[in-house]
C-alpha positions in Angstrom: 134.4 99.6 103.2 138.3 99.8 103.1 139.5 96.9 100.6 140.9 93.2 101.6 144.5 94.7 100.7 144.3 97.1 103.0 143.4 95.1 106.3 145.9 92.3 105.5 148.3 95.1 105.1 147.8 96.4 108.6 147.7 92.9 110.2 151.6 93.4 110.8 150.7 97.3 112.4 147.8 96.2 114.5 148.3 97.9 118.1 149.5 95.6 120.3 151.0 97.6 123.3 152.6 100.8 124.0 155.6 101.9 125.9 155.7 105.5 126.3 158.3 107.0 128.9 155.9 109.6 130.8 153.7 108.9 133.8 152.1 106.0 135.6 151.6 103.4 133.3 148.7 101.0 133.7 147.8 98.2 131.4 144.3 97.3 130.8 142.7 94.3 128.6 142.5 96.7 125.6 143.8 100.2 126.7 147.1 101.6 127.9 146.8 104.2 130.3 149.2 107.2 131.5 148.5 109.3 134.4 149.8 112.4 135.4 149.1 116.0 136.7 145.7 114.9 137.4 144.9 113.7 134.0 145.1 110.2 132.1 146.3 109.9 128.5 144.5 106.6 127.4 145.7 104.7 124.4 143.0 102.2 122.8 145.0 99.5 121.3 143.8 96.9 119.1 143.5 94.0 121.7 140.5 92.0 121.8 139.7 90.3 124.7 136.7 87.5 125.6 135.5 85.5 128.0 138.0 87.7 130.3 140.5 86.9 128.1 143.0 89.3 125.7 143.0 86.9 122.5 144.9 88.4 120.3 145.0 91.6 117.8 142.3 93.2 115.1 143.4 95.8 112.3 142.0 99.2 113.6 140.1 98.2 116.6 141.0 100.6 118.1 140.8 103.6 116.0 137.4 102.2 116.1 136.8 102.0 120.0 138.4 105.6 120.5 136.6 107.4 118.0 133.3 105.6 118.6 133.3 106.6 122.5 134.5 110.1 121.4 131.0 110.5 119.2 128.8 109.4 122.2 131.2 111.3 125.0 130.1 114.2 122.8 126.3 112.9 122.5 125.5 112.1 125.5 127.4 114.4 127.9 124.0 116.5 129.3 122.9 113.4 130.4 125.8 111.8 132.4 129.3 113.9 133.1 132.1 112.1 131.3 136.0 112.3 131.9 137.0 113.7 128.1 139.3 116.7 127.7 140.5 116.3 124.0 141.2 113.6 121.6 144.9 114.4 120.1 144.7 110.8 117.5 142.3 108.4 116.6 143.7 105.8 119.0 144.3 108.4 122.0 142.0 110.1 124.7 143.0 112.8 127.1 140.6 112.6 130.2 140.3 113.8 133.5 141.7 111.6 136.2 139.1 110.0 138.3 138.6 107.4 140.8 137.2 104.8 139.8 134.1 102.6 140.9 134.7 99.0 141.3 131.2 98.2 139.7 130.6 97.9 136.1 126.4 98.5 135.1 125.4 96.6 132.6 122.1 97.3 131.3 120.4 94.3 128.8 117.4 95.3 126.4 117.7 91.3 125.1 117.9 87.9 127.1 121.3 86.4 124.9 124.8 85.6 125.4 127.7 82.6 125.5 129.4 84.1 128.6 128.9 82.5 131.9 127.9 86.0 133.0 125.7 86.4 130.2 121.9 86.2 130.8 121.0 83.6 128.0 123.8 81.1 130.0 122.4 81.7 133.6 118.7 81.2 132.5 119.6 78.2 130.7 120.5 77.2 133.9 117.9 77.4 135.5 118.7 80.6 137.3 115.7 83.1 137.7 116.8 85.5 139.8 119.6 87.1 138.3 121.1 90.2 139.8 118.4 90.6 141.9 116.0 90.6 138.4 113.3 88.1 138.8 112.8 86.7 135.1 109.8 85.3 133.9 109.5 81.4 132.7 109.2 80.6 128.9 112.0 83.2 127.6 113.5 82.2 124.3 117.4 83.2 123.4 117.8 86.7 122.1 114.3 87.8 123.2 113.5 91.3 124.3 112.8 91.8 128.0 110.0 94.1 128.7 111.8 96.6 129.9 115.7 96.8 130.2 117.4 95.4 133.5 120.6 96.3 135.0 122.7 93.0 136.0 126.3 94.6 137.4 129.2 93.1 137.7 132.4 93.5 139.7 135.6 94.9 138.4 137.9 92.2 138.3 141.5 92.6 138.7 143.4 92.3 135.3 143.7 88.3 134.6 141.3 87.4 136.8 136.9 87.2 136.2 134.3 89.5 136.6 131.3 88.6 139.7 127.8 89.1 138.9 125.9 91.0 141.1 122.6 92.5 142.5 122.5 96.4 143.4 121.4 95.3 147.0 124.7 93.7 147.6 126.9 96.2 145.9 125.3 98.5 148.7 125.3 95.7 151.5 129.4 95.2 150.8 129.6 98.8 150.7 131.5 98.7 147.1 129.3 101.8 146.5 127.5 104.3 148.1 123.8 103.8 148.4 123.3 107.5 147.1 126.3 107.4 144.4 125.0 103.4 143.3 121.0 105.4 142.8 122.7 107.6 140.6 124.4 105.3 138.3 121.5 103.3 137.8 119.7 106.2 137.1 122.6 107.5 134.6 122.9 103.8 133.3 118.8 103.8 132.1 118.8 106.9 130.7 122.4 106.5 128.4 120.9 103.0 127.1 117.7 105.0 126.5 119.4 107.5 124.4 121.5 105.1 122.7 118.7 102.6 121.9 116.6 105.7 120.2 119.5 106.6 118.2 121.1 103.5 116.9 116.9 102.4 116.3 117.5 105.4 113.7 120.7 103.3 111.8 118.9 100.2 111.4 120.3 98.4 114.9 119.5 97.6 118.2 121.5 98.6 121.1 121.1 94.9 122.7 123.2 95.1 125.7 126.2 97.3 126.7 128.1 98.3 130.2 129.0 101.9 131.8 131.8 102.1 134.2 131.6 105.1 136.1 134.3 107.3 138.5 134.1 110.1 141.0 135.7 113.4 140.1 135.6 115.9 143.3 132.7 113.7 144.5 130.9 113.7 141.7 129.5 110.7 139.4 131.0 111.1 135.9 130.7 108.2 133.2 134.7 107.0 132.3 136.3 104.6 130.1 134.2 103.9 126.8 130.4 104.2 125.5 127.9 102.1 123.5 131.3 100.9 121.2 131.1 97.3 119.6 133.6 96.4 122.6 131.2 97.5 125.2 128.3 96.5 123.2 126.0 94.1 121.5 124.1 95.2 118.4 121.9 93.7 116.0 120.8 94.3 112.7 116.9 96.0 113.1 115.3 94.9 110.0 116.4 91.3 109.9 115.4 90.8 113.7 111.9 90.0 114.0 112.1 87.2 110.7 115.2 85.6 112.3 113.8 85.6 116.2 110.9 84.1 114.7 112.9 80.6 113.1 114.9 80.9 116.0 118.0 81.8 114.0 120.5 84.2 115.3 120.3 87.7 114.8 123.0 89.3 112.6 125.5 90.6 114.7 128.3 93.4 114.1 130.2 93.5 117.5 133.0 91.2 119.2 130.4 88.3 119.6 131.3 87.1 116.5 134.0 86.4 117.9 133.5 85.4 121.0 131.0 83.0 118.9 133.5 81.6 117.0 135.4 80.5 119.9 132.7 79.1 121.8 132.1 76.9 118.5 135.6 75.6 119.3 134.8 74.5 122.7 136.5 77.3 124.2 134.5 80.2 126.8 137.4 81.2 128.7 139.5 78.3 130.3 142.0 76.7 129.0 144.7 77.7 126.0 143.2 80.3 123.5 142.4 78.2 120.1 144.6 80.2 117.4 142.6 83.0 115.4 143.0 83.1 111.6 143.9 85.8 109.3 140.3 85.8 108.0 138.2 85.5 111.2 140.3 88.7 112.1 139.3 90.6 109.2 135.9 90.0 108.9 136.0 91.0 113.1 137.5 94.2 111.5 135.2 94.8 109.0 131.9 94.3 111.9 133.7 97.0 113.8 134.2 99.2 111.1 130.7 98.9 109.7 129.0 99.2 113.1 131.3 102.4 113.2 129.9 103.9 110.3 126.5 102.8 111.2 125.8 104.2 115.1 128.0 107.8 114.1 126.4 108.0 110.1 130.2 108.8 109.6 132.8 106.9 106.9 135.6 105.5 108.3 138.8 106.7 108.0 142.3 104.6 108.1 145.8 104.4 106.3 147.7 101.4 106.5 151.0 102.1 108.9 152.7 102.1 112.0 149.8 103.2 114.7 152.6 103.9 117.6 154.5 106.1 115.6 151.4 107.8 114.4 150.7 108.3 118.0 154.3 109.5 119.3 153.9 112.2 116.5 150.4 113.2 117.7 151.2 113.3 121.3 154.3 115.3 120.5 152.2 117.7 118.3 149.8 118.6 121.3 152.6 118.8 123.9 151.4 115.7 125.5 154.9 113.6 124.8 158.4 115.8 124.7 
C-alpha cells in the first residue's frame, strides 16, 4: 500500500475536471467525455459522487476506476461486446462511440444499502415487490438472495435522480426494445456471474454492481465501466458469514464507506453536502486501491503529480491531442 505521505501529497492533484480543446465535451458525475470521428475519449476523474450527488475529490480514484474497467473490458469481452479501443493513460479510455440506453441494470447478489433506491431501504419499507421482484418476508440486511435479481433504474439527467424500475415497464414505455432489453438481462446475469466466480477467488463478494449498455450499428455492447468499486459493492469473503451472523456489517472496500459515513451525518442526498475530511478521503483512497489490487491480483501503481498534465502528454503521445 502506497504510504500516508504520498496520498496527502496528491490531495492538492486529485482530478477534479478537465478542459481539453477538441471535440464535444460532455460532463458526467465522475468522467469527462470527448467525442469525435465516431469515437469518445473518456477521462475518469477523481470525483465521487453519492446519493446522486458529486461530493467532492479522492486521490487516484480514478486511475483506479479506468484501470479496473480496462482489466474486466479485457476479461469479460466473449461474453458481452464492449466499446474499448485502447487505453493511452491510466485515467483515459478511447472507445467506440455508441448510443446509449437510457436504462442502467443493476443486478444484486445481497439485500443491503442506505440509498433510497437501494433494496435494504425499500424493504425496510415495507415494499415487497421491488422491480417487479417479489421478495420474500423475514430478510435480514446484507443477506444473500437466492439467486441474483436485476432491479434497473433509469438514467437520470445529470443533477437530477435515478427511477427504479421493473423490466415490464422499461418495455411498456418503450425505453428499450423488448428484444434489445432480453438481451441485456441476459448479458447483465451472465457478467455478474463471471465476476462473482472470480472476485470469490480474491477473498470478496461481488455484492451488487450496475451495467450500462449502448447500441453500436444495432448491436448491444456493454459501455461506460465494469464491476469497479464505483459501480460496485464488495465485501470481504472470509469475514462474512461470522459478521452476518451478530448482525454486524460486513467489511466493505467500495464507495459505501463513504456513502456510510454520510448517512451517519444525517445526510442521503438532500440538502448541503456535510464537508469530507482529509482522513475520511484517504482511507476512501486506500478501499479503492486495495479492492484494485484485490479483483485484478495486480499492485498498484501511482506517482504523486499533476494528473491533467500527465494526461495532455499522453494524449499528445498517441496523436489523440495536437
Amino acid at each position: 500500500m502506497l504510504s500516508d505521505t504520498i496520498f496527502k501529497n496528491q490531495l492538492k492533484y486529485a482530478l477534479d475536471k478537465t478542459d481539453f480543446k477538441f471535440g464535444k465535451k460532455y460532463e458526467g458525475k465522475v468522467r469527462d467525455n470527448y467525442s469525435f470521428d465516431g469515437k469518445r475519449v473518456i477521462v475518469t476523474t477523481d470525483r465521487i459522487s453519492a446519493f446522486d450527488r458529486v461530493l467532492c475529490t479522492i486521490p487516484f480514484k480514478g486511475q483506479v476506476l479506468n484501470q479496473t474497467s480496462a482489466f474486466w473490458f479485457e476479461k469479460t469481452k466473449k461474453i458481452a461486446d464492449n466499446h474499448v479501443i485502447s487505453v493511452p493513460d491510466p485515467n483515459v479510455m478511447v472507445v467506440k462511440e455508441c448510443k446509449t440506453l437510457p436504462v442502467e441494470m443493476v443486478v444484486r447478489g445481497y439485500i443491503t444499502g442506505v440509498t433510497t433506491t437501494s433494496a435494504w431501504y425499500n424493504y425496510e419499507r415495507g415494499v415487497r415487490n421491488f422491480c417487479g421482484n417479489i421478495l420474500p418476508e423475514g430478510l435480514k440486511k446484507n443477506q444473500k438472495f437466492e439467486k441474483p435479481i436485476i432491479t434497473p433504474t433509469t438514467k437520470a439527467e445529470h443533477g437530477l435522480h435515478d427511477e427504479s424500475i421493473s423490466g415490464e415497464e422499461i418495455i411498456k414505455r418503450k425505453l428499450v426494445d423488448e428484444k434489445i432489453y432480453k438481451q441485456m438481462e441476459k448479458a447483465a446475469l451472465k457478467l455478474f456471474d463471471y465476476g462473482t466466480k472470480l472476485v470469490a477467488k480474491n477473498n470478496l463478494i461481488l455484492v451488487d454492481t450496475k451495467y450500462e449498455f449502448g447500441l453500436l450499428d444495432g448491436k448491444l455492447v456493454l459501455i461506460d465501466e465494469i464491476h469497479t468499486p464505483d459501480s460496485s459493492r464488495f465485501w470481504i469473503k472470509d469475514t462474512y458469514e461470522e459478521l452476518f451472523s451478530k448482525e454486524q456489517e460486513p467489511q466493505k472496500l467500495d464507495k459505501e464507506y463513504v456513502r456510510q459515513w454520510l448517512a451517519n451525518k444525517g445526510f442521503i442526498g438532500e440538502g448541503p453536502i456535510p464537508e469530507i475530511p482529509d482522513e475520511v478521503k484517504i482511507e476512501a483512497a486506500k478501499r479503492y486501491i486495495t479492492a484494485y489490487e484485490m479483483i485484478t491480483g495486480k499492485l498498484f501503481e501511482a506517482e504523486n503529480g499533476d494528473v491533467v498534465e500527465r494526461i495532455q502528454k499522453n494524449l499528445m503521445r498517441n496523436k489523440i491531442l495536437d
